[in-house]
N, C-alpha and C positions, 0 to 999 in steps of 0.2 A: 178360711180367711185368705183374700188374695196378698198377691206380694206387690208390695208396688210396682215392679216391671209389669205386671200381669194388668193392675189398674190402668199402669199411663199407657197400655197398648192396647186395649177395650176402650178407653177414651178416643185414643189416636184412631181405631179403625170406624168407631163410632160418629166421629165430627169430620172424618174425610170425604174430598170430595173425591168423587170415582176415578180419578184422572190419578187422587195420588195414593188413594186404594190398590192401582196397577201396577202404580211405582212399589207399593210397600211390597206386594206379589214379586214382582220381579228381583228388589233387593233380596228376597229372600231365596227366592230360586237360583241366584249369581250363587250365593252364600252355599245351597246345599248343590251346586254342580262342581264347584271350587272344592268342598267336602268328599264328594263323588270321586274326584280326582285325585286327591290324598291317598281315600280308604285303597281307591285302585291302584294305586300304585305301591302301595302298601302290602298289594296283594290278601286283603282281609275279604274275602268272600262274604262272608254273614252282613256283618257291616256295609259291604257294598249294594247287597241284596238290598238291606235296610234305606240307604241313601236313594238309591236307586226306583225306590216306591214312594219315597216321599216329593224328588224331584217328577217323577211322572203325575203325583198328583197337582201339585204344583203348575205343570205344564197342562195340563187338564182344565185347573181352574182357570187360568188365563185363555186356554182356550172358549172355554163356555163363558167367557165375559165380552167376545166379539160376538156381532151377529151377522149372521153371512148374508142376511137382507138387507143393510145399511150399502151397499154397492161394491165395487169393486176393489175399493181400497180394503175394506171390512173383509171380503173375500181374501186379497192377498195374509192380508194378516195371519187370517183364522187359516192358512194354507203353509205360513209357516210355522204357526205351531202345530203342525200335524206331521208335517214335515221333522221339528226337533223331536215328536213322540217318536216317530220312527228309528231315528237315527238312537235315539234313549233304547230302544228294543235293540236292534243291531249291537252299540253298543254292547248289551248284558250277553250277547250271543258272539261274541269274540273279543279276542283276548288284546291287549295294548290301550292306550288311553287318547287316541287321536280323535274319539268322535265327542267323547265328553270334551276333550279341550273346546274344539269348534260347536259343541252344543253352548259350554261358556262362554264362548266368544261371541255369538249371535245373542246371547243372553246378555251382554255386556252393552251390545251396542242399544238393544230394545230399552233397556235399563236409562241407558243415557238419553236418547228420544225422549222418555216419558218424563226423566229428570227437569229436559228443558220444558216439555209442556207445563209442569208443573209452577216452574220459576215462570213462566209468562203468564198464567194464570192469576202466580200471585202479583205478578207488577199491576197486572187489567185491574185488579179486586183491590190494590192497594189506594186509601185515604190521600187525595193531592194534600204535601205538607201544607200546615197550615199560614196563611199570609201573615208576616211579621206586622206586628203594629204600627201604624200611622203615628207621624209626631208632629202632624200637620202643618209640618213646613212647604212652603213650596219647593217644586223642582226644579232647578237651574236647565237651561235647554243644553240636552245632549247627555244629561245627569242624572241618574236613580233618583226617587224619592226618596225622601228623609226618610230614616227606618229602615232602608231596601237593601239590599247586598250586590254586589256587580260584579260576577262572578267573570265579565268579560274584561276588565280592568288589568 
């Protein structure tokens, strides 16, 4: 049996559009680099090891979700995340936590990009409210219609 959390996020990745598929990707990778940073500084090895494969898979998948034939933009992208896999490798082969901070910090900023694609998508996709009823008065010149609201007033 699932658990509800487990429901409303099979729902949630099911009925997304790909735009906020990359958002949900990305919140989650902010979440286990912020984690990454913890364990690291924590100095817990196993767990860092742990953290550490799960944010590379992570940065993997978002990699494999650009396509490096859509032009040059697609290219830069799919260039920085090869670019964080790197710095994720470097990272586990030296000691201090300077490169996961700025691997989170480029993860933060990606994060917010997608944020706003998202919110502009939804204003495009969004229903125009619906027009208030008519009470079929006339309009006096220079005057809303009866019914109307005059938000410039």
């Amino acid at each position: 049996m699932h658990s509800a959390n487990e429901q409303y996020l099979r729902s949630s990745v099911l009925t997304a559009s790909p735009a906020r598929l990359r958002l949900m990707l990305l919140d989650r990778s902010v979440a286990v680099a912020d984690r990454l940073l913890e364990v690291r500084q924590q100095a817990t090895a196993r767990l860092t090891d742990e953290w550490t494969l799960s944010l590379r898979d992570l940065l993997g998948e978002l990699l494999s979700g650009v396509s490096r034939n859509s032009g040059e933009l697609a290219a830069r992208v799919a260039d920085l995340y090869v670019f964080l896999l790197q710095e994720l490798t470097r990272a586990e082969q030296e000691p201090g936590t300077e490169r996961i901070e700025a691997i989170g910090r480029i993860l933060r900023i990606e994060q917010e990009t997608w944020r706003q694609v998202c919110e502009n998508q939804l204003r495009q996709n969004a229903p125009a409210p619906a027009a208030a009823p008519a009470l079929g008065l006339p309009a006096a010149a220079g005057m809303p219609a009866a019914g109307s609201l005059n938000l410039n007033a």
